[in-house]
C-alpha positions in Angstrom: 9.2 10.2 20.6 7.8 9.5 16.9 10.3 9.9 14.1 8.6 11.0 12.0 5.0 13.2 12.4 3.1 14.8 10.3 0.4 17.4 11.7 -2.5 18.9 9.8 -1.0 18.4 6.2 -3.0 20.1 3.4 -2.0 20.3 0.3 -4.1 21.8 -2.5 -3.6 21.0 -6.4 -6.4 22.3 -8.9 -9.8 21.1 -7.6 -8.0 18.3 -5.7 -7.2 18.7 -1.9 -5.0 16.6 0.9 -7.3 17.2 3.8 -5.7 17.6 7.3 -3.7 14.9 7.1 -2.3 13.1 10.8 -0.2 10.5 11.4 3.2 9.2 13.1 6.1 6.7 12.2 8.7 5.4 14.1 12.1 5.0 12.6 13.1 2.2 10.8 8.8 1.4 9.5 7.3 0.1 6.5 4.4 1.4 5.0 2.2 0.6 2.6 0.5 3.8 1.2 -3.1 2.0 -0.9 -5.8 4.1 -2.3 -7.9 4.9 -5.8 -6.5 6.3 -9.0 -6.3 10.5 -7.7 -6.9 9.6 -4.1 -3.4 11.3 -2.9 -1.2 9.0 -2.4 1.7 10.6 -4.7 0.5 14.0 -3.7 1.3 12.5 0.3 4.7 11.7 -0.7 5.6 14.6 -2.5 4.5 17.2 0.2 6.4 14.9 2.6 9.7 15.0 0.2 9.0 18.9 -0.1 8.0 18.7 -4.2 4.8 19.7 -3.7 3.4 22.7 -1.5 1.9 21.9 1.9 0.7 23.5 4.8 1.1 22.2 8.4 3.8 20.5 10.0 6.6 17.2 9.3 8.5 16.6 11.9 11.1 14.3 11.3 13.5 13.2 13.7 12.7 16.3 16.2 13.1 19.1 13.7 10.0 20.6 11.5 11.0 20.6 8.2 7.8 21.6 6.1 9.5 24.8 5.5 12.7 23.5 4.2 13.3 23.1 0.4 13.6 19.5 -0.9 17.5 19.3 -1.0 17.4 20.1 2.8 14.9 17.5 4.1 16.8 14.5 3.8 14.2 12.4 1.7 14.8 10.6 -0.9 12.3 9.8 -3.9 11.6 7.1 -6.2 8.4 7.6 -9.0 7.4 5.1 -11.2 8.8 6.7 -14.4 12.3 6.9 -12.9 12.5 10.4 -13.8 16.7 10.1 -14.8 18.5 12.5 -16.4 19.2 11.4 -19.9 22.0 13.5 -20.6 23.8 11.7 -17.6 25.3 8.4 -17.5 24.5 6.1 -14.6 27.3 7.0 -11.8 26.5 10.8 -12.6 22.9 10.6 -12.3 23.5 8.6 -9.1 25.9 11.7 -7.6 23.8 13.8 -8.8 22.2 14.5 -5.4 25.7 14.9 -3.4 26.0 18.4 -5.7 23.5 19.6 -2.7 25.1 17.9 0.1 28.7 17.2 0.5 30.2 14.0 2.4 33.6 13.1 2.5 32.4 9.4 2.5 30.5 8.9 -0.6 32.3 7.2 -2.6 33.2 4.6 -0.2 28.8 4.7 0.4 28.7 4.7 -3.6 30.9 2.2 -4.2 29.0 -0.3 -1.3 25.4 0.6 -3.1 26.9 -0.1 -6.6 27.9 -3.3 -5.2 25.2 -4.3 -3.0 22.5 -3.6 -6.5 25.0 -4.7 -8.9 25.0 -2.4 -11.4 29.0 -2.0 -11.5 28.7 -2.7 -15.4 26.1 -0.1 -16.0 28.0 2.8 -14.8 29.1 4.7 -17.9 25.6 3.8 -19.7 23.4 6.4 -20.1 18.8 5.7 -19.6 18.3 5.1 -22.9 20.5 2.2 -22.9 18.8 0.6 -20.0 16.3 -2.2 -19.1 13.3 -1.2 -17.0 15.2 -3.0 -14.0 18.4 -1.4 -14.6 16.6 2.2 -14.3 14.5 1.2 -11.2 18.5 0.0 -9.6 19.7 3.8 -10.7 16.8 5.4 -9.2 16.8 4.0 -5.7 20.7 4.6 -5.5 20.3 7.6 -6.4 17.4 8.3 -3.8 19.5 6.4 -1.0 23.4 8.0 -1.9 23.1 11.2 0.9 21.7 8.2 3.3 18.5 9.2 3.7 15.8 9.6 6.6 13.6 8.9 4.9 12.8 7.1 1.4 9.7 7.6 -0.9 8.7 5.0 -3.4 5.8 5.7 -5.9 4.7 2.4 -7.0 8.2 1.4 -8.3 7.4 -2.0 -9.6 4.6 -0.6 -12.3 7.0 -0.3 -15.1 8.9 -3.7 -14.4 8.1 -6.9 -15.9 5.7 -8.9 -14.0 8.5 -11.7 -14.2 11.5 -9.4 -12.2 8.9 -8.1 -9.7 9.6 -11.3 -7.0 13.0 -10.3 -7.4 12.4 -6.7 -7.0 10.3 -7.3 -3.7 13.2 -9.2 -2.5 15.3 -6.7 -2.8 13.5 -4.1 -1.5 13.0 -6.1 1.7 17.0 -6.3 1.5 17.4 -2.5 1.1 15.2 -1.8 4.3 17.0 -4.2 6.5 20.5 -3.1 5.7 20.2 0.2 5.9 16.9 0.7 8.4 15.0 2.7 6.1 12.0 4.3 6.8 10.0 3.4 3.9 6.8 4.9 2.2 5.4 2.3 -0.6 2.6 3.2 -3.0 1.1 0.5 -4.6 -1.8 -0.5 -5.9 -1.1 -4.3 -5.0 -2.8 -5.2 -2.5 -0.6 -8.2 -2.2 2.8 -6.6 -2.2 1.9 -4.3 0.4 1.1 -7.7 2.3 4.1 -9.5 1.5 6.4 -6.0 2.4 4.7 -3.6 4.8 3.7 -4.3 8.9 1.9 -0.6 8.3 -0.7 0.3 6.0 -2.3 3.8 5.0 -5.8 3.7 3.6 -6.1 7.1 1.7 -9.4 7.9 0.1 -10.3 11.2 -1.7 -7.8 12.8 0.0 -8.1 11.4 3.6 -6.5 9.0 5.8 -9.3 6.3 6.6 -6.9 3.8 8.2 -4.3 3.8 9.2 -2.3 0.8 11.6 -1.0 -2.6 11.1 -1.4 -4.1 7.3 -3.0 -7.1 8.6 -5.6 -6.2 10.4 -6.5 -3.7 8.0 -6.9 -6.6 5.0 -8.7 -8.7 7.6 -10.7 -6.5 9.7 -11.1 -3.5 8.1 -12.8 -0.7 10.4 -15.7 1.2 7.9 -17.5 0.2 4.8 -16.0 2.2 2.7 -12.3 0.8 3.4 -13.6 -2.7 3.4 -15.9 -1.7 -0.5 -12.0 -0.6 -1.1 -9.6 -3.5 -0.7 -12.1 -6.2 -1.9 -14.2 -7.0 0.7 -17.7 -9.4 -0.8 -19.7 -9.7 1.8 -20.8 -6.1 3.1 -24.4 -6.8 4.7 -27.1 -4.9 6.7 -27.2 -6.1 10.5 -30.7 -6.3 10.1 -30.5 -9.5 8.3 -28.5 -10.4 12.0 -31.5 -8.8 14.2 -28.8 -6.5 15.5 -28.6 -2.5 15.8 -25.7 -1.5 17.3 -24.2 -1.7 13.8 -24.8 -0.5 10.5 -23.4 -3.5 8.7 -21.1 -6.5 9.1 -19.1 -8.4 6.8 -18.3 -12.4 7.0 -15.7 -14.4 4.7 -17.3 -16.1 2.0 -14.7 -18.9 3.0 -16.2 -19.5 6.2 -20.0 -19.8 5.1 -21.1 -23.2 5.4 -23.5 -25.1 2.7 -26.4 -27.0 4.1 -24.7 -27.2 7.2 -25.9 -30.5 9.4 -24.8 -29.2 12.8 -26.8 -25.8 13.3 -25.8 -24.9 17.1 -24.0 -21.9 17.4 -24.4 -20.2 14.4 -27.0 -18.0 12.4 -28.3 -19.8 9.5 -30.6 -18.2 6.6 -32.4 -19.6 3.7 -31.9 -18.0 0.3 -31.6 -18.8 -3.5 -28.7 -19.2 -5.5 -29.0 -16.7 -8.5 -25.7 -17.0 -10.0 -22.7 -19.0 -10.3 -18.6 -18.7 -10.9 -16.5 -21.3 -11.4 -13.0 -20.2 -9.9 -10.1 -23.1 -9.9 -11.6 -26.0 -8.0 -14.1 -24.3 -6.5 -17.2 -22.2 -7.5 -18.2 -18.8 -6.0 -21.9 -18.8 -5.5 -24.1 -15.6 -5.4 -27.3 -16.0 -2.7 -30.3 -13.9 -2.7 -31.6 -13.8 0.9 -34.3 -11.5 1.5 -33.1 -8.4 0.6 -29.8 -9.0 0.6 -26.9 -10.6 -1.3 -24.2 -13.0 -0.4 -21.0 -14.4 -1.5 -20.5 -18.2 -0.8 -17.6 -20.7 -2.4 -18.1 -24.0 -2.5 -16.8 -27.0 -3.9 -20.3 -28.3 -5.2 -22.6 -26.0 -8.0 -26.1 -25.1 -6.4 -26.9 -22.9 -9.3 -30.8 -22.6 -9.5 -31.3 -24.0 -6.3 -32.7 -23.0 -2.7 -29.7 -23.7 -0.1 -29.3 -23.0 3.6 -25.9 -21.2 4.5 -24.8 -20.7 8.5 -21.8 -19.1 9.8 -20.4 -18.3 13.1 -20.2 -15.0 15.2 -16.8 -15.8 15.7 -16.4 -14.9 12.0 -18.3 -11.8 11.4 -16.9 -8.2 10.9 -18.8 -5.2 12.5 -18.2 -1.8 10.8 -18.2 1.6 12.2 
């Protein structure tokens, strides 16, 4: 049995709509949630944690809870503003949520998360007097202190220096293993959602357009439109491949070869090089062939000139 599944989830805000939303997670996950500026991805969360209204259905651990109020769901959620209370020093703000749900062993969980994020020295401080660090620490305890089944994180490295964020992946990484959280990540890093999630969620103008492990969606990503998303250079028409059971098909610029001497076994095409960027030690070379456009890097400059490029089918990408 899933953990957690959501059924049908709409959510409408303004002009702006979550559309029929379906997916399930098994305790204990890590997912990535990646998509445009207004694509959803906070809007997901919040009708998950119950902050925003939602119709259909969130199971989560066998009992529907898209009817229950926040304090009742047993989620906890992180945004990227912290959203403390200012008039509350740290431990306060941290308790805050254990007004809603009494435990008689909180303070011996307090006292372990106070230790295990190390903020023993910030406890009588209130936000004003804290780094962005110290606020993201206060924030996550706070989110974690009823024990959560869940836990909600809305791009929570955006307001910390670039130099903490290692750290703060690290830790993160930390918190899931010690307490087997089921974690939700927005980002819009591609690379930390590499680095911390073994799931991804594509979600696009309101839709889920992937949705499985995080490396095979970076590496083989199943339409156009995710692939146009996370970066992908290469998107080309299967004509150029005489092939029509596809629309298009995708090939890493890394694997292109110049000029290549031994031809057998892969498809090699004649073109022009019309432009050319000098990335690191290498360049990044822009081929016009036919009517088409392709990325190649190379260690050499062709710029001006008419090369031949080949590649393998091993290495090409078919979309949907």
């Amino acid at each position: 049995m899933n953990y957690l599944c959501i059924k049908d989830l709409t959510s409408k805000i303004g002009s702006f709509e979550l559309k029929r939303i379906n997916f399930d997670a098994q305790k204990g996950d890590f997912i990535a949630v990646v998509g445009k500026n207004g694509s959803g991805k906070t809007t997901l969360l919040e009708a998950i944690a119950g902050v925003k209204k939602a119709k259909g259905e969130i199971w989560l651990d066998g009992k529907n809870i898209a009817r229950l109020p926040p304090e009742k769901r047993n989620v906890g959620i992180v945004y990227q503003d912290y959203m403390l209370f200012n008039n509350m020093n740290v431990e306060r703000n941290i308790l805050y949520p254990t007004l809603f749900n009494k435990n008689p062993d909180t303070r011996n969980f307090f006292n372990e998360l106070v230790e295990f994020l190390d903020i023993g020295k910030i406890l009588k401080r209130f936000p004003k007097h804290l780094s962005g660090g110290e606020k993201q620490k206060v924030a996550i305890a706070r989110a974690v202190i009823n024990n959560p089944k869940i836990l909600l994180l809305d791009e929570p490295l955006n307001a910390i220096e670039f130099s903490l964020r290692p750290l703060f992946i690290e830790f993160f990484c930390k918190l899931h293993k010690k307490y087997n959280l089921t974690i939700f990540y927005v980002t819009h890093n591609f690379k930390e959602a590499l680095m911390l999630s073994k799931k991804t969620i594509v979600i696009l103008d309101g839709q889920i357009k992937q949705y499985g492990s995080t490396q095979n969606i970076f590496e083989s990503p199943k339409t156009v439109e995710v692939a146009r998303f996370i970066g992908f250079k290469n998107i080309i028409s299967t004509k150029l491949l005489n092939l029509q059971e596809k629309n298009f098909f995708s090939v890493n610029p890394r694997k292109i070869k110049i000029n290549p001497k031994e031809k057998d076994g892969l498809f090699t095409f004649s073109g022009n090089v019309e432009n050319v960027l000098k990335t690191g030690l290498e360049y990044r070379m822009k081929i016009r062939i036919k009517t088409e456009t392709v990325f190649v890097y190379s260690k050499k400059d062709y710029i001006n000139r008419e090369v031949e490029i080949g590649f393998s089918l091993k290495d090409v990408i078919f979309f949907d």
